[in-house]
BAZALO-138430 format. One line per field, with one value per residue (C-alpha): residue in one letter; x, y, z. Coordinates in steps of 0.25 Angstrom, whole numbers, plus 5000, padded with zeros to 4 digits. Example, Ala and Ser with C-alpha at 12.3 -4.5 7.8 and 13.67 -1.06 7.14 Angstrom:
rest = [A|S]
xx = [5049|5055]
yy = [4982|4996]
zz = [5031|5029]
END
This chain:
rest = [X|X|X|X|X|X|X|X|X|X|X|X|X|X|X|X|X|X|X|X|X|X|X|X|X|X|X|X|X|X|X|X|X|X|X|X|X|X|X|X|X|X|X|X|X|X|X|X|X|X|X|X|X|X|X|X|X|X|X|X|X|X|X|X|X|X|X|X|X|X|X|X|X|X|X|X|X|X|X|X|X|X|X|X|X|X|X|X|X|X|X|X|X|X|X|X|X|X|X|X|X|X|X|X|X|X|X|X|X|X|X|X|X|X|X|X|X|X|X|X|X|X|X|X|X|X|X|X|X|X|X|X|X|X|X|X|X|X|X|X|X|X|X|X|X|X|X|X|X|X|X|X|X|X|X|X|X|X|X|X|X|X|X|X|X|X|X|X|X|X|X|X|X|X|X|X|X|X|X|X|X|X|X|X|X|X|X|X|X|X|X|X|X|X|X|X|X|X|X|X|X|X|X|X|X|X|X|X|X|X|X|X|X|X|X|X|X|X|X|X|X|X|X|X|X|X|X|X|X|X|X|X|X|X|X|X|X|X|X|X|X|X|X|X|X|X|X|X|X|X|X|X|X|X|X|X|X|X|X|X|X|X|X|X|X|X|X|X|X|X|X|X|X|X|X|X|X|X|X|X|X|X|X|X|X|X|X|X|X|X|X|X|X|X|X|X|X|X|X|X|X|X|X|X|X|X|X|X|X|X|X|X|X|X|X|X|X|X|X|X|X|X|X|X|X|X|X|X|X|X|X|X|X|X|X|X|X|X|X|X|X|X|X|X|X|X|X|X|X|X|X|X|X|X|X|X|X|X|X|X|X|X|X|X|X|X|X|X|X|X|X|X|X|X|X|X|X|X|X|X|X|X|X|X|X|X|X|X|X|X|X|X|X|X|X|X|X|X|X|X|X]
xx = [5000|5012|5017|5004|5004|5019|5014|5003|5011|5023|5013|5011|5020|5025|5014|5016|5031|5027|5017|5028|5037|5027|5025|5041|5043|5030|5038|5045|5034|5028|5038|5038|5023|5025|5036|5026|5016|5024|5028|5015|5009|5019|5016|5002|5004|5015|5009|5018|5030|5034|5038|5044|5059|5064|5059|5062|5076|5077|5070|5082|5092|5088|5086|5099|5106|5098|5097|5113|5113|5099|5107|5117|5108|5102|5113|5114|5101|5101|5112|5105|5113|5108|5118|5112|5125|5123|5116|5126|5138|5132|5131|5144|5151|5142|5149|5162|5162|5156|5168|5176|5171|5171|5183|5193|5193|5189|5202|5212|5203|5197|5196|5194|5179|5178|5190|5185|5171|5177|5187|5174|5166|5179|5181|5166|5164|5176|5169|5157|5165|5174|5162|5153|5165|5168|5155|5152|5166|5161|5146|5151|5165|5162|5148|5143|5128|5126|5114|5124|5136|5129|5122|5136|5140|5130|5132|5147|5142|5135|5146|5157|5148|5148|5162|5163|5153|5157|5142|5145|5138|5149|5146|5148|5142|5156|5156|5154|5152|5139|5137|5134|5122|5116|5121|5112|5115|5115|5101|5106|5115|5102|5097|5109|5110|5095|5098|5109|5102|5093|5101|5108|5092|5091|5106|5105|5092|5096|5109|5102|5095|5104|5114|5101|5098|5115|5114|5101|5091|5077|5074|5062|5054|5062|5051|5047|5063|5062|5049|5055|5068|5059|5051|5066|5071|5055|5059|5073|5068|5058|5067|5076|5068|5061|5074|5079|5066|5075|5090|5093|5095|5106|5118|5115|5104|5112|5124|5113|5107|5121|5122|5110|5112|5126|5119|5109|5118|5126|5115|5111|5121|5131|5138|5138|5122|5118|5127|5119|5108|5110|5117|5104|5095|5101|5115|5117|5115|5124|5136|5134|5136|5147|5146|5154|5143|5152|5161|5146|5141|5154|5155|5140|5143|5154|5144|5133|5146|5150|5134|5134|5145|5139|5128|5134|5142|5126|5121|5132|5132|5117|5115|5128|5133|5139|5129|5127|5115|5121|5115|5105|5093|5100|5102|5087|5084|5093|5087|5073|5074|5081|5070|5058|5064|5064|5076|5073|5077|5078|5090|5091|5082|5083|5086|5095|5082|5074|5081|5081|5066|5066|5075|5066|5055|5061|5065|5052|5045|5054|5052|5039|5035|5046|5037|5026|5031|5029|5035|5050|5044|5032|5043|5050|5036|5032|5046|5043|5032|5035|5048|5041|5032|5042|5048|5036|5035|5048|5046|5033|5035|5047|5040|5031|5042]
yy = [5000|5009|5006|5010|5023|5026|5023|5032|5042|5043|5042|5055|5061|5057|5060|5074|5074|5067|5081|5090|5085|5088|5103|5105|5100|5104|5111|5099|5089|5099|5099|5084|5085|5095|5086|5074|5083|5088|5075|5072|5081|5078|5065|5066|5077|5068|5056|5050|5053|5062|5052|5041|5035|5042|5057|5054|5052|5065|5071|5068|5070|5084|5089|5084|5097|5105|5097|5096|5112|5113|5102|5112|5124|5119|5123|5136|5141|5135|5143|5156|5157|5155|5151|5158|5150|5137|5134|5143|5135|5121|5126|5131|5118|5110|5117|5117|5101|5103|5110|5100|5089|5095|5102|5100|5085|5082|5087|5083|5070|5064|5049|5050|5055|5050|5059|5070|5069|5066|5079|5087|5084|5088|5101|5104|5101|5110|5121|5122|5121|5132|5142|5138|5139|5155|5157|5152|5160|5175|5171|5165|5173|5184|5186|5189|5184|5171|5176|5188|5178|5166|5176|5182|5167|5165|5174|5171|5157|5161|5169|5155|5147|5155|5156|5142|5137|5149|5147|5133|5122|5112|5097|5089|5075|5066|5052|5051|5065|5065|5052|5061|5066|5057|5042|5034|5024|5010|5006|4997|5008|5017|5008|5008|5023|5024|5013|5022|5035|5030|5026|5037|5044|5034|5035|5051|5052|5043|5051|5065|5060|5058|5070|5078|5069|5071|5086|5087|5089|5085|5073|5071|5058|5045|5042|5053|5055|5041|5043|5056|5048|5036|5043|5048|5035|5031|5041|5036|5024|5028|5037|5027|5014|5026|5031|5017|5015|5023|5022|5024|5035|5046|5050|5064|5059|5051|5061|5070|5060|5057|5073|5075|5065|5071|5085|5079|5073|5085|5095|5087|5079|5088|5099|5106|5105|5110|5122|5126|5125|5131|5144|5144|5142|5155|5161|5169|5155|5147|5157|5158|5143|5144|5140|5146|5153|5156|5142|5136|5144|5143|5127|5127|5135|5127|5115|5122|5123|5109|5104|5114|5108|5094|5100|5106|5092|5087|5096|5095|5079|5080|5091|5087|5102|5112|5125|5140|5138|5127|5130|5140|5139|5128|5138|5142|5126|5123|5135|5131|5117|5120|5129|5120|5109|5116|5124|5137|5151|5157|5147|5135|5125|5117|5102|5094|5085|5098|5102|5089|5090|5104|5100|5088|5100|5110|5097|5090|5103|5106|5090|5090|5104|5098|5086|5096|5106|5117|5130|5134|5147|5140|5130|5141|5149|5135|5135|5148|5146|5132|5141|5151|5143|5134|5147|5152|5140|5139|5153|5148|5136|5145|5154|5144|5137]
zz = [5000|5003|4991|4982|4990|4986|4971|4972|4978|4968|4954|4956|4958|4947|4940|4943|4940|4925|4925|4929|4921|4908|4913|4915|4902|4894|4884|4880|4879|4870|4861|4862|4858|4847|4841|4841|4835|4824|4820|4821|4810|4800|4802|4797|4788|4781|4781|4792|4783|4792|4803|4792|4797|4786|4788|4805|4801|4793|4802|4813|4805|4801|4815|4819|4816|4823|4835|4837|4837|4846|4855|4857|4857|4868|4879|4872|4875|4888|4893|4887|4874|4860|4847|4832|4826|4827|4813|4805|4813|4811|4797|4797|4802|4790|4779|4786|4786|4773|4768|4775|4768|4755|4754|4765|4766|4752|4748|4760|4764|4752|4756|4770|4772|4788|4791|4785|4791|4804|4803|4798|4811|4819|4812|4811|4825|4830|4821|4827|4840|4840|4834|4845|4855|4848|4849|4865|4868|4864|4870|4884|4886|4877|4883|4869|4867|4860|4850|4846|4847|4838|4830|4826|4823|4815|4805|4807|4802|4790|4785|4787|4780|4770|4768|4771|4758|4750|4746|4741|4746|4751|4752|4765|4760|4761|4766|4781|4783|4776|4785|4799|4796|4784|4790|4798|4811|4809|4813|4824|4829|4829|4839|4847|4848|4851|4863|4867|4866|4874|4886|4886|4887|4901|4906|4903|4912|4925|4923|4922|4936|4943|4940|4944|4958|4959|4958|4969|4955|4957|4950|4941|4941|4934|4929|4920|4915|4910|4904|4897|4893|4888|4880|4874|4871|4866|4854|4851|4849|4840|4833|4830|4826|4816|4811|4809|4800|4788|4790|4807|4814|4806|4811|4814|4823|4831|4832|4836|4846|4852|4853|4859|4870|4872|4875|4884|4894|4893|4896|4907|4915|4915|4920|4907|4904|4919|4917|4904|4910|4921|4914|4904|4919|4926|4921|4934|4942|4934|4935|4949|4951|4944|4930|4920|4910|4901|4900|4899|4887|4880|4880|4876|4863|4861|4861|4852|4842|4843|4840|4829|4823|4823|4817|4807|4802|4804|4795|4784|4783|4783|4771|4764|4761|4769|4764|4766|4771|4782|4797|4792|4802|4812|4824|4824|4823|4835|4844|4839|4844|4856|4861|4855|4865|4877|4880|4883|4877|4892|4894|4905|4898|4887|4884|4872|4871|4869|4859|4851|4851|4846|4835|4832|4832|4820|4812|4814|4809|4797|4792|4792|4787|4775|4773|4772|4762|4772|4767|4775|4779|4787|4792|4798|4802|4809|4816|4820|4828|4833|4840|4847|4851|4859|4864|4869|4877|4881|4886|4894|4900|4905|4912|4918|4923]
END
């Protein structure tokens, strides 16, 4: 009898941590449900082609560039900063690499495509690096601000891919370069990786629990974090037995996939993640305590350079040419899916998770409009609205918190 009394006693309370939980986080289960209702009407009003193995894996290969810079985007914002750059310098590292290829080791490596693919990734990944690491120096050190700072870089971009192309289009489509972004994983190792990711889902909760229990945090209910992080893994799976329908999952997925999962465990289990948020959660706070603002945002820019650079390579293995167009629009992408998964324009809030939703979102959108022959220029109205919207959201459930 003591037994069902205890039973009684604990059924709601975690009933009414399951309904805290849902307000808390209202804004990200809306987004949840707007994705599922957007996928939904291009379902129906394209006959269920819409959801077909061979236009999900498209789907997810073409938000992939957008994700890696929303990933690092994320910490940007957070911290109270914004970068305008990252489109132009992911561009700018695709027609580097691209110029690599086509000229550079066409001419001093002819027979060796894997070396030159692997000194490309080297040499584009240092690139964006190095701008992202000038570009953190002036805002942190030289306490420029970062939307005149990335503006500036920006149009210092535009300008080098210019000189870069010479107005040419440069191919980038050599053996095993091409590969990173049009490739696809062994079926059975799509499995694999899926297994893994999950685990790592599993390992990356327990583990998150108990830092915060190790750090005097209060602990959320077990059971709703592994409802949250089953419902995870439920979608994994499912994304994988529909991608291994066509040809598996792509590479760029999975790069992008082991990335996201890097950034996750990096936001939140260590030292480095709480810092971020705790700068973006109340500056004055945070320097008190001791952290070095400063040292923070520069190492943060330095990351957003590096993910830029990644999605640079990305996005010249995926379009085969380094153009002058490269990067045009990527920056708004990023800052549009960061802010439709959660992460706050007022600093301090926002998840990697968030973010990858958001980019799901714009891509979700810009497919299917596609696959209905709506016009650009109501592509970009509807994007429009859909981004005020979440940003007046954002702003209110602000406030009520």
């Amino acid at each position: 009898m003591a037994i069902s009394n205890q039973n009684m006693q604990n059924k709601p309370s975690i009933k009414s941590e399951l309904f805290q939980v849902l307000r808390l986080n209202v804004q990200t289960y809306t987004i949840l449900l707007a994705l599922i209702g957007i996928w939904g009407i291009f379902f129906f009003t394209t006959n269920g082609t819409y959801l077909a193995p061979q236009n999900i894996s498209n789907l997810f290969r073409q938000m992939s560039v957008t994700a890696f810079l929303a990933a690092g985007m994320v910490l940007v914002i957070v911290t109270g900063n914004i970068d305008l750059s990252v489109g132009k310098l992911a561009g700018f590292v695709s027609v580097v690499a691209a110029y690599l290829q086509a000229n550079l080791w066409f001419k001093y490596l002819p027979d060796q495509p894997l070396l030159s693919a692997t000194l490309t990734v080297i040499i584009s990944l240092s690139v964006g690096s190095l701008f992202g690491a000038l570009q953190g120096y002036i805002i942190s050190y030289l306490r420029v601000p970062s939307f005149i700072v990335t503006l500036g870089g920006q149009w210092l971009l535009t300008g080098l891919i210019l000189l870069v192309t010479a107005g040419k289009t440069i191919p980038a489509n050599q053996p095993w370069f091409s590969d990173i972004a049009q490739g696809y994983v062994p079926i059975i190792w799509g499995w694999v990786f899926g297994v893994v990711a999950i685990g790592f889902l599993f390992w990356n909760m327990f583990s998150s629990r108990q830092s915060k229990r190790k750090h005097g945090f209060e602990l959320g209910s077990i059971y709703i974090d592994l409802l949250s992080t089953s419902f995870m893994a439920l979608v994994i799976l499912v994304y994988v037995y529909n991608v291994n329908s066509y040809k598996g999952i792509q590479n760029p997925v999975l790069l992008l996939a082991i990335t996201a999962l890097i950034m996750i465990y990096l936001s939140n289990n260590t030292r480095f993640g709480r810092y971020s948020y705790a700068i973006g959660g109340n500056r004055d706070a945070a320097r008190l305590s001791g952290i070095s603002i400063s040292a923070m945002v520069f190492k943060i820019f330095i990351l957003m350079g590096f993910l830029s650079g990644v999605g640079g390579i990305v996005l010249a293995s995926y379009v085969g040419y380094g153009t002058t167009a490269a990067g045009a629009g990527y920056e708004l992408d990023a800052i549009a899916s960061c802010i439709l998964g959660g992460t706050s324009t007022l600093g301090g809030v926002g998840t990697i998770q968030g973010a990858m939703i958001g980019a799901l979102i714009i891509a979700s959108l810009s497919t299917g409009l596609q696959m209905m022959n709506v016009a650009p220029a109501w592509q970009y109205v509807l994007k429009a609205i859909v981004l005020v919207l979440a940003v007046l959201a954002d702003v209110y459930f602000k406030r009520k918190g």
